[in-house]
Residue frames as qw, qx, qy, qz and C-alpha x, y, z in Angstrom:
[[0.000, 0.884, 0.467, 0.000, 0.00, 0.00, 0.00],
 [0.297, -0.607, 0.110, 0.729, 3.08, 2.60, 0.84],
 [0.340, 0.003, 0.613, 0.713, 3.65, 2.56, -3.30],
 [0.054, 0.659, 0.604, 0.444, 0.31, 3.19, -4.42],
 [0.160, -0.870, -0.411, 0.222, 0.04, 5.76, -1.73],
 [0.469, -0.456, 0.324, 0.683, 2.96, 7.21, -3.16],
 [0.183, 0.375, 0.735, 0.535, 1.89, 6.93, -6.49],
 [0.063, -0.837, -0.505, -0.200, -1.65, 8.69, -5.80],
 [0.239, -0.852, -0.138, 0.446, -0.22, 11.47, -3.52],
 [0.331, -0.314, 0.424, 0.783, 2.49, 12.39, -6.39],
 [0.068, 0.300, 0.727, 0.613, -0.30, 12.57, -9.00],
 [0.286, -0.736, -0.594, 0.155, -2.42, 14.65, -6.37],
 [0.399, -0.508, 0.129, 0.753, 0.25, 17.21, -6.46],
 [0.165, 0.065, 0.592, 0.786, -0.43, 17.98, -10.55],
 [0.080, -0.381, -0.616, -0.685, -3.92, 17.80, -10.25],
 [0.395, -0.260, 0.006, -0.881, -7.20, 19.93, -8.90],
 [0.849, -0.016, 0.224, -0.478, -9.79, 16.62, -9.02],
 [0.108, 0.387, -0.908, -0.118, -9.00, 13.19, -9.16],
 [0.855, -0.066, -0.008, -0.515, -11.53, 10.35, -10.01],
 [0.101, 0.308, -0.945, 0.036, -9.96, 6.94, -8.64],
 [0.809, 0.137, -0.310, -0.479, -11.39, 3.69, -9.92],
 [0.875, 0.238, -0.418, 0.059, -10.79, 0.43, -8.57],
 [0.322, -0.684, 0.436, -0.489, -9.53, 1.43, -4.97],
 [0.828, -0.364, -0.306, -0.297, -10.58, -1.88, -3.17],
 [0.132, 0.238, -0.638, 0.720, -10.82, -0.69, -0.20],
 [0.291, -0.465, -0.836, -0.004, -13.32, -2.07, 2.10],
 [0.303, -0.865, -0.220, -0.333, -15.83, 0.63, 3.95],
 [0.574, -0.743, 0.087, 0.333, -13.37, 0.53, 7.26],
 [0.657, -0.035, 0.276, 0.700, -10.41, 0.94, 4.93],
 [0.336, 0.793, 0.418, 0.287, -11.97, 4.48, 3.25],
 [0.297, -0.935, -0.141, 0.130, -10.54, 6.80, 5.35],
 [0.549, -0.181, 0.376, 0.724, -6.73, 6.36, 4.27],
 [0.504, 0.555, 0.323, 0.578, -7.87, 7.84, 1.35],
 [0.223, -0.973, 0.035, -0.041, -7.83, 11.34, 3.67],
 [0.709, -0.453, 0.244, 0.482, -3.97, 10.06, 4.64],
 [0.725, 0.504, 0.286, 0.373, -3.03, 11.31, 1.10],
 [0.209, 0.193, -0.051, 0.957, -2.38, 14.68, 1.44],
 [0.168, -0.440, -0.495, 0.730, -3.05, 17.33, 3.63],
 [0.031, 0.236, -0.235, -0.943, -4.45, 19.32, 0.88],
 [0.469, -0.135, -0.578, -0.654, -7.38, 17.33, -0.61],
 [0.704, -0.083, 0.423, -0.564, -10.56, 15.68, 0.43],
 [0.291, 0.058, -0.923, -0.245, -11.80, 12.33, -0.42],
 [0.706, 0.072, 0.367, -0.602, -15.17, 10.51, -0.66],
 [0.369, 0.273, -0.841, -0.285, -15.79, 7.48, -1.87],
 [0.869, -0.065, 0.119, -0.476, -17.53, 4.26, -1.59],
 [0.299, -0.332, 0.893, 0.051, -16.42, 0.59, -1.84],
 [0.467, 0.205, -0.654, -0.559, -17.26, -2.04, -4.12],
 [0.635, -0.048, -0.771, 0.025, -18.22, -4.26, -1.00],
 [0.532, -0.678, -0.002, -0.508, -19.82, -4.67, 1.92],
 [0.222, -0.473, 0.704, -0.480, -17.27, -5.16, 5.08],
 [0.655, -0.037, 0.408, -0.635, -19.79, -7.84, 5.95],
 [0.932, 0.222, 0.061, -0.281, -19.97, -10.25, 3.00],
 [0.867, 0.065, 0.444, 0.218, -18.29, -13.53, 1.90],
 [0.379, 0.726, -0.389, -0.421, -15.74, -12.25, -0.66],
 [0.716, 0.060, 0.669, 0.190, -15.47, -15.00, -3.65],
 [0.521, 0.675, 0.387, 0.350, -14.05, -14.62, -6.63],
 [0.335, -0.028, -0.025, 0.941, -13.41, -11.06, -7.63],
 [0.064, -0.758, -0.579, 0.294, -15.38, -7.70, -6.52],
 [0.366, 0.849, -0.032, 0.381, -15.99, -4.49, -7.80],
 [0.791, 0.099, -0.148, 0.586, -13.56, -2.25, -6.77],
 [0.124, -0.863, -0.320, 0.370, -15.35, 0.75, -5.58],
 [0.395, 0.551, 0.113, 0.727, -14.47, 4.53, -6.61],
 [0.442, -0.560, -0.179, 0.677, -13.42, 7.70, -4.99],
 [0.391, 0.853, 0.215, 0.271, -13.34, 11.41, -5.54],
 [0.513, -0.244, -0.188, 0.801, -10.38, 13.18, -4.58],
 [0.235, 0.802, 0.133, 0.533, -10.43, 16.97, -5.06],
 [0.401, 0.164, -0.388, 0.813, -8.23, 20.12, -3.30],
 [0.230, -0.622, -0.677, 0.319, -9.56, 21.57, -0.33],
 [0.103, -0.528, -0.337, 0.773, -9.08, 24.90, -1.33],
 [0.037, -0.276, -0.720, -0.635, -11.26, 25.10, -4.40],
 [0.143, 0.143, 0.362, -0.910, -13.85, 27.48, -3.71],
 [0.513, -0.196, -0.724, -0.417, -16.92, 24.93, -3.51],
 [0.561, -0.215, 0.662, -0.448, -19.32, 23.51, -1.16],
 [0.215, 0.165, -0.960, -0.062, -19.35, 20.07, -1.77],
 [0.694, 0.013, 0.332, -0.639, -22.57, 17.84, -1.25],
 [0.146, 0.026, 0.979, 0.143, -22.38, 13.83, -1.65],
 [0.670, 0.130, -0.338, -0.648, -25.49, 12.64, -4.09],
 [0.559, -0.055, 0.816, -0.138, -26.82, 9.24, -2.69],
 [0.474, 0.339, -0.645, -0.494, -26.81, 6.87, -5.77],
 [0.785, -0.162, 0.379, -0.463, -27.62, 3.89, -3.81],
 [0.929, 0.336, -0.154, -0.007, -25.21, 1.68, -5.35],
 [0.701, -0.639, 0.235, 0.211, -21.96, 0.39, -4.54],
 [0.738, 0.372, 0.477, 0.299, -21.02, 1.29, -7.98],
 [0.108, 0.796, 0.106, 0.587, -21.54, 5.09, -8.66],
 [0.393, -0.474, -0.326, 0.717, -20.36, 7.79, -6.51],
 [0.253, 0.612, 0.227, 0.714, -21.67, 11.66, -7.09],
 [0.355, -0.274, -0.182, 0.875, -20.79, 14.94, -5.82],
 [0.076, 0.951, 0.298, 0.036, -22.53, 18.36, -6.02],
 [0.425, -0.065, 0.036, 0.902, -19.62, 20.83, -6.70],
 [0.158, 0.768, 0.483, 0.391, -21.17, 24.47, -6.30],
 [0.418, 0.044, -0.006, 0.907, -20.47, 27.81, -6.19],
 [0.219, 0.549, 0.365, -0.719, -22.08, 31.22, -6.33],
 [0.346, 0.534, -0.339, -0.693, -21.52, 31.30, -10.08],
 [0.585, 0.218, -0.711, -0.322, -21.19, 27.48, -11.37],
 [0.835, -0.120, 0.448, -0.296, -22.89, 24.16, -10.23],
 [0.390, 0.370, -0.843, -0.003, -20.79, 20.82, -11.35],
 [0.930, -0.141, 0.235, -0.245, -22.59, 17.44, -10.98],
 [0.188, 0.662, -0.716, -0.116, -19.48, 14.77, -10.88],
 [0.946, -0.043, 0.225, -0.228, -20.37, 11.21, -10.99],
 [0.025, -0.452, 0.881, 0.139, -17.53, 8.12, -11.12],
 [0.911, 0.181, -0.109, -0.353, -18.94, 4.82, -12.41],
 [0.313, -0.563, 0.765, -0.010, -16.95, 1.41, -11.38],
 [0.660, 0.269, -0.569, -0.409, -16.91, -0.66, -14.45]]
């Protein structure tokens, strides 16, 4: 995990928003994704419920990353799925609906 967190936190550094696919990280495991840097949020979902039998291969959930000092308020969208994540990005001047999809 050090590498990939490496990985993501250097590629956090270039960019504003980051949509990450394929995380799988279980629901108790979400919260690293805050460990990244001191500079962004993170939301996200898992591809799995803590709780079940894992067999085979699960999705892999998805995450939004984005800097904290982007001059938004920020409002999770319940999608009811353990598939989709969406965000409300909004401003005084622009609303941004951002939705990730875990193939």
């Amino acid at each position: 995990m050090i590498v990939k967190k490496h990985y993501l936190s250097r590629i956090l550094s270039a960019c504003d928003i980051l949509f990450l696919q394929e995380h799988w990280l279980a629901d108790g495991q979400l919260a690293c994704l805050t460990t990244l840097s001191s500079d962004h949020v993170a939301v996200g979902i898992s591809g799995f419920d803590d709780s079940d039998v894992l067999r085979g291969r699960p999705y892999g959930g998805c995450a939004i990353i984005w800097k904290s000092s982007l001059n938004f308020r920020v409002m999770p969208i319940a999608a009811n799925s353990r598939r989709v994540y969406a965000v409300l990005f909004e401003s005084d001047d622009v609303t941004v609906y951002m939705c990730i999809y875990a193939v």
